[in-house]
MDTraj code that builds the backbone (N, CA, C; nanometers):
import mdtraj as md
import numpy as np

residues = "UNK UNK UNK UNK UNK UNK UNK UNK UNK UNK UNK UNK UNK UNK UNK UNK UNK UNK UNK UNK UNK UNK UNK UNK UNK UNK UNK UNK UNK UNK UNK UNK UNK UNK UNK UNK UNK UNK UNK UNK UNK UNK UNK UNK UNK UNK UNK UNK UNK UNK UNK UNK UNK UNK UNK UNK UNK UNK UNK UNK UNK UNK UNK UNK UNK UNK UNK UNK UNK UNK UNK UNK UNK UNK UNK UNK UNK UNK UNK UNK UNK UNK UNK UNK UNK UNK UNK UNK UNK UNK UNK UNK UNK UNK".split()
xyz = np.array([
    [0.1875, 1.0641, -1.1079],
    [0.1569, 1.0427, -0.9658],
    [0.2806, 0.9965, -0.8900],
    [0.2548, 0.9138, -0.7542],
    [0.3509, 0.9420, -0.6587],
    [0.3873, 0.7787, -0.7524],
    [0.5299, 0.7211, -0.6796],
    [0.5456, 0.6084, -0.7157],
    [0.5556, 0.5828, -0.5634],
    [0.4408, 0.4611, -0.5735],
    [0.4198, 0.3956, -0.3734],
    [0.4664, 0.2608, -0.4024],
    [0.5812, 0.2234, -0.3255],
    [0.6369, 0.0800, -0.3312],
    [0.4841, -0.0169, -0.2837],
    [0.4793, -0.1048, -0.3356],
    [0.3731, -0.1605, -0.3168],
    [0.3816, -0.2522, -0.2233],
    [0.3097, -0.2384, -0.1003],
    [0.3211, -0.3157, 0.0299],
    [0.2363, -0.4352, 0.0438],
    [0.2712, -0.5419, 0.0336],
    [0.1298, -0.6955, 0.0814],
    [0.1625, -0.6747, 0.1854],
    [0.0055, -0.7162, 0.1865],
    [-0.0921, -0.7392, 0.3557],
    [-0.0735, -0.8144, 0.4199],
    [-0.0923, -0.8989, 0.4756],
    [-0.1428, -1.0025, 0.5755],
    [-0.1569, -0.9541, 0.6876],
    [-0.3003, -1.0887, 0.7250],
    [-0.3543, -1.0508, 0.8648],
    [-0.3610, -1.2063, 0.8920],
    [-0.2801, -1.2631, 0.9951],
    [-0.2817, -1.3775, 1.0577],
    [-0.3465, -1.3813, 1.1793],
    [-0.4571, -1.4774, 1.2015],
    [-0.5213, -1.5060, 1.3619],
    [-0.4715, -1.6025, 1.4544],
    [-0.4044, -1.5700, 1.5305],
    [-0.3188, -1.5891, 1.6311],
    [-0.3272, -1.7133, 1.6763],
    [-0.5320, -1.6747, 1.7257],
    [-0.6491, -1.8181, 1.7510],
    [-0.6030, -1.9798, 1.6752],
    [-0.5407, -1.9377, 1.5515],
    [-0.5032, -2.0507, 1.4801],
    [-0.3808, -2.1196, 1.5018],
    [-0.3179, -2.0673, 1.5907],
    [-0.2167, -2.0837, 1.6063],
    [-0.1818, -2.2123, 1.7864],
    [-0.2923, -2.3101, 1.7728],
    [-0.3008, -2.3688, 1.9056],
    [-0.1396, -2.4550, 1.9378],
    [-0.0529, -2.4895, 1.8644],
    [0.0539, -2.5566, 1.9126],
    [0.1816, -2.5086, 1.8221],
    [0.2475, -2.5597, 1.8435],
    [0.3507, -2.5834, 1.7678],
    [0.3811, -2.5868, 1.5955],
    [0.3286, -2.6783, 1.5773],
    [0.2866, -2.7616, 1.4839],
    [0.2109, -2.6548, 1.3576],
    [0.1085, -2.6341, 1.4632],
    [-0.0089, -2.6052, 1.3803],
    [-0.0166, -2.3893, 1.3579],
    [0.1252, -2.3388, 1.4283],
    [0.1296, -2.2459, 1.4133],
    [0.2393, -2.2621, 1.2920],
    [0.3432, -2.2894, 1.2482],
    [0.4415, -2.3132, 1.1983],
    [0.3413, -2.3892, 1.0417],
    [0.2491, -2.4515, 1.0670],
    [0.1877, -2.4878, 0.9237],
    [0.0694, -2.3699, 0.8697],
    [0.0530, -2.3119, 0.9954],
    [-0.0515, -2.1835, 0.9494],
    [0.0673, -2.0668, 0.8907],
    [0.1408, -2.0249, 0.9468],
    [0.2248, -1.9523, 0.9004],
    [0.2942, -1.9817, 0.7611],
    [0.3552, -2.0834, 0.7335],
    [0.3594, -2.1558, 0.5764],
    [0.2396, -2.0879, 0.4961],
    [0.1084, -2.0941, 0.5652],
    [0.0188, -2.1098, 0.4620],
    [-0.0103, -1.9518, 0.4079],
    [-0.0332, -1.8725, 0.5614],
    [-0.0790, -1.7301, 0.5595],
    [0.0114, -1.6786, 0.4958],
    [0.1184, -1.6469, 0.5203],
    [0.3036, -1.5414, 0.4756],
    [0.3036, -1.6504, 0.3315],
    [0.2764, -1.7489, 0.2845],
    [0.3169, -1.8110, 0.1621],
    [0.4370, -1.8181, 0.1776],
    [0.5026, -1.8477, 0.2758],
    [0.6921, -1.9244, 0.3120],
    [0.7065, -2.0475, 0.1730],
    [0.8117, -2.0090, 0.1662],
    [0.8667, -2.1366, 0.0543],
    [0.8957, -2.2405, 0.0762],
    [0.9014, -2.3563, 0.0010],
    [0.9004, -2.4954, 0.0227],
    [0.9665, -2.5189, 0.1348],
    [1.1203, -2.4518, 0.1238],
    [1.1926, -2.4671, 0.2124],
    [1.1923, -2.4187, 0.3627],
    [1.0675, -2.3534, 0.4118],
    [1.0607, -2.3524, 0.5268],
    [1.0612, -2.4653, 0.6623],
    [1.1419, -2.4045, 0.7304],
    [1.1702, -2.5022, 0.7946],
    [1.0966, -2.5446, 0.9277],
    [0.9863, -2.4886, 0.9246],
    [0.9153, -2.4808, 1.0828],
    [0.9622, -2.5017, 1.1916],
    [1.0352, -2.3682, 1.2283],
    [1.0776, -2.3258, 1.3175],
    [1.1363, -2.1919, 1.3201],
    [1.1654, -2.1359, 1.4699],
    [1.1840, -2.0299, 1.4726],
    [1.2886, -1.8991, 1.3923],
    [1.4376, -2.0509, 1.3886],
    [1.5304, -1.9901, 1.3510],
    [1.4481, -1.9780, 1.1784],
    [1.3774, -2.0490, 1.1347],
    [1.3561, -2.0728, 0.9921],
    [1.2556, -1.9593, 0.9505],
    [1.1956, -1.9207, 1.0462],
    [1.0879, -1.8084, 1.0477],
    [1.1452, -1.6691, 1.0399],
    [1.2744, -1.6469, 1.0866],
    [1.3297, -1.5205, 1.0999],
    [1.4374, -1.5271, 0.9537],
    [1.4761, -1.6339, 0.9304],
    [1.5257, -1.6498, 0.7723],
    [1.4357, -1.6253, 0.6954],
    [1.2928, -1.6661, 0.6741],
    [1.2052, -1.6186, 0.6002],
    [1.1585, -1.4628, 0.5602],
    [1.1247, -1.4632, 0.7000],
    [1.0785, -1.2849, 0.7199],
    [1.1557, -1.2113, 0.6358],
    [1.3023, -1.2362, 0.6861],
    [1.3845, -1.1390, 0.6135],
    [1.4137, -1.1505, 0.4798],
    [1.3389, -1.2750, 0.3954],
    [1.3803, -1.2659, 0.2523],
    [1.2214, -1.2452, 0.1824],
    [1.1452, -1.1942, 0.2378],
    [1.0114, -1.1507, 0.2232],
    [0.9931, -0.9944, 0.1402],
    [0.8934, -1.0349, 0.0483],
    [0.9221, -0.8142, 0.0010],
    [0.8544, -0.7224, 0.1275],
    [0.8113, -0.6037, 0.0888],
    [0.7945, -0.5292, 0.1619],
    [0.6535, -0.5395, 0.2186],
    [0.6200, -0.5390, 0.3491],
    [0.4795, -0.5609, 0.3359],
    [0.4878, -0.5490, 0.4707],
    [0.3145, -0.5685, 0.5072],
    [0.2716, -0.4883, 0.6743],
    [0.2342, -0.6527, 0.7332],
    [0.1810, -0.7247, 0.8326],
    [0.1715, -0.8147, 0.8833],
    [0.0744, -0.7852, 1.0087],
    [-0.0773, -0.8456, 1.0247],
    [-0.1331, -0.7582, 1.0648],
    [-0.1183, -0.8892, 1.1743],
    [-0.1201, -0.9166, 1.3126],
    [-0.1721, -1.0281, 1.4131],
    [-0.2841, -0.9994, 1.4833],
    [-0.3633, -1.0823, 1.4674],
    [-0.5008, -1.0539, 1.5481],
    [-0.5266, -1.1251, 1.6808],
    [-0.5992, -1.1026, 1.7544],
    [-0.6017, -1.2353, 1.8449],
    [-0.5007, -1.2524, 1.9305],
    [-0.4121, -1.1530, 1.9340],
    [-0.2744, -1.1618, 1.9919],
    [-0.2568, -1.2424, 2.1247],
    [-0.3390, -1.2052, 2.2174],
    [-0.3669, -1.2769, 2.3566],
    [-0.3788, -1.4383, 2.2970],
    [-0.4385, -1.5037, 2.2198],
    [-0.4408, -1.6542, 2.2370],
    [-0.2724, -1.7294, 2.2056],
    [-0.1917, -1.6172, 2.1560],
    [-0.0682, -1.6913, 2.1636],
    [-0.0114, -1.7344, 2.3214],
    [-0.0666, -1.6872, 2.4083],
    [-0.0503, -1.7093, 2.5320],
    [-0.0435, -1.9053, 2.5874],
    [-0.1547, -1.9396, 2.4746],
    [-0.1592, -2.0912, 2.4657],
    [0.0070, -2.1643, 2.3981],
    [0.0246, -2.0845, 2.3703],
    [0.1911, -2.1655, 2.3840],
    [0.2849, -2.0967, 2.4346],
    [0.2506, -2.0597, 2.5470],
    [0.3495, -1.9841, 2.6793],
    [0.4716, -1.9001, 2.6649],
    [0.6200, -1.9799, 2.6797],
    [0.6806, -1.9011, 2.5957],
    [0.7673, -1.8943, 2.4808],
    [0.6877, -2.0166, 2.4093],
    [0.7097, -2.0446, 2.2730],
    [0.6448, -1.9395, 2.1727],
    [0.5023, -1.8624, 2.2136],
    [0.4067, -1.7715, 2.2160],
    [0.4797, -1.6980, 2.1737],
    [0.5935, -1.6030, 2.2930],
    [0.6364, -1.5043, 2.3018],
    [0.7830, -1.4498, 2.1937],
    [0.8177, -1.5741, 2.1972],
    [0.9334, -1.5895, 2.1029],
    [0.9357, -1.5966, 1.9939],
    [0.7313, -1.6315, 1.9560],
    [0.6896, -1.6501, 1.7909],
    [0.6919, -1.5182, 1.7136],
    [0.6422, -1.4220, 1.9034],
    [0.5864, -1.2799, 1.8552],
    [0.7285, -1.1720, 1.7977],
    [0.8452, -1.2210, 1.9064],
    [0.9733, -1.1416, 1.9103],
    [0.9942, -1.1557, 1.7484],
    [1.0366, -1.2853, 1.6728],
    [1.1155, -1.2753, 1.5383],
    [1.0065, -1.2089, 1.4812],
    [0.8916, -1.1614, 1.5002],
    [0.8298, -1.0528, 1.3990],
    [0.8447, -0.9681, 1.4259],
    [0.8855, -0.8636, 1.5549],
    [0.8985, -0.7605, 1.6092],
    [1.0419, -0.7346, 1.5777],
    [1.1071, -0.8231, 1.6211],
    [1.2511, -0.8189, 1.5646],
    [1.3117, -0.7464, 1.4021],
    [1.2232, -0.8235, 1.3548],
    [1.2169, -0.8100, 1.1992],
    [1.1940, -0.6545, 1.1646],
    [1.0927, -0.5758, 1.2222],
    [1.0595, -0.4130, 1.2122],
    [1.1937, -0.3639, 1.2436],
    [1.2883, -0.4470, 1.3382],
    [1.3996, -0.3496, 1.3791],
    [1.4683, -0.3158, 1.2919],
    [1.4895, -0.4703, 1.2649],
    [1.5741, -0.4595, 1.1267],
    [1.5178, -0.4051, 0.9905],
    [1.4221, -0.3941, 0.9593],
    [1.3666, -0.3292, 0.8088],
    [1.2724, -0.1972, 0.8197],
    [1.2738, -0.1473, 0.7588],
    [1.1897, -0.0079, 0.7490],
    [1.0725, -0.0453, 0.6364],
    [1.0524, -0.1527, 0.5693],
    [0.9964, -0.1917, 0.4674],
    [0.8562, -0.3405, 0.5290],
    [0.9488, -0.3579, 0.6792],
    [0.8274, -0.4572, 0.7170],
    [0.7886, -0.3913, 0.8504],
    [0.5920, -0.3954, 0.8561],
    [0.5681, -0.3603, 0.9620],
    [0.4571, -0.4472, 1.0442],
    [0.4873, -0.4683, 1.1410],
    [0.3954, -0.5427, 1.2162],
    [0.2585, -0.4248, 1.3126],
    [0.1292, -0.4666, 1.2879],
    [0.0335, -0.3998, 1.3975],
    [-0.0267, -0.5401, 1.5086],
    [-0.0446, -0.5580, 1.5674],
    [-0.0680, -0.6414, 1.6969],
    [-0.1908, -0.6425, 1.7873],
    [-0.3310, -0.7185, 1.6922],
    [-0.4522, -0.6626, 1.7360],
    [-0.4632, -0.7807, 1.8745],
    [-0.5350, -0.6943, 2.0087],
    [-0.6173, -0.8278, 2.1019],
    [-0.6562, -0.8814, 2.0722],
])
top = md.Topology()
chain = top.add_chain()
for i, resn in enumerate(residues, 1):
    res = top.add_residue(resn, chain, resSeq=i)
    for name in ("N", "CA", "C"):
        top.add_atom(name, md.element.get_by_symbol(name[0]), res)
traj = md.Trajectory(xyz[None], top)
């Protein structure tokens, strides 16, 4: 048969994501980030990129709006990340 690089899932809800804090400890938990994550942005885009290959599903996308444009900047280093890899893909549910 074919050989299919094997892609992990995740589907993170956005909804969970009410502050700061509590997006940066949901994300630890959902992506399984390593000890050394640093909760924060720059630490989130270091992560991503040492991540295997895999799709990243966001649901709920509109409630990141509750952290304005901390929100928006959470959404960029994942979007960012597709630029850079052909191996990570983000879909972006309402």
């Amino acid at each position: 048969g074919e050989l299919e690089m094997e892609i992990k899932e995740f589907t993170l809800d956005c909804a969970r994501m009410t502050d700061r804090a509590a997006a940066h400890e949901y994300l630890a938990v959902a992506l399984e980030l390593p000890e050394h994550y640093g909760r924060n942005l720059d630490a989130l885009h270091d992560c991503l990129g040492e991540m295997p290959a895999c799709e990243v599903t966001l649901k709920n996308v509109g409630a990141l709006s509750a952290l304005g444009e901390y929100g928006d900047a959470l959404l960029s280093v994942f979007c960012d990340e597709t630029q850079e890899r052909e191996d990570f893909r983000v879909n972006l549910r309402r």
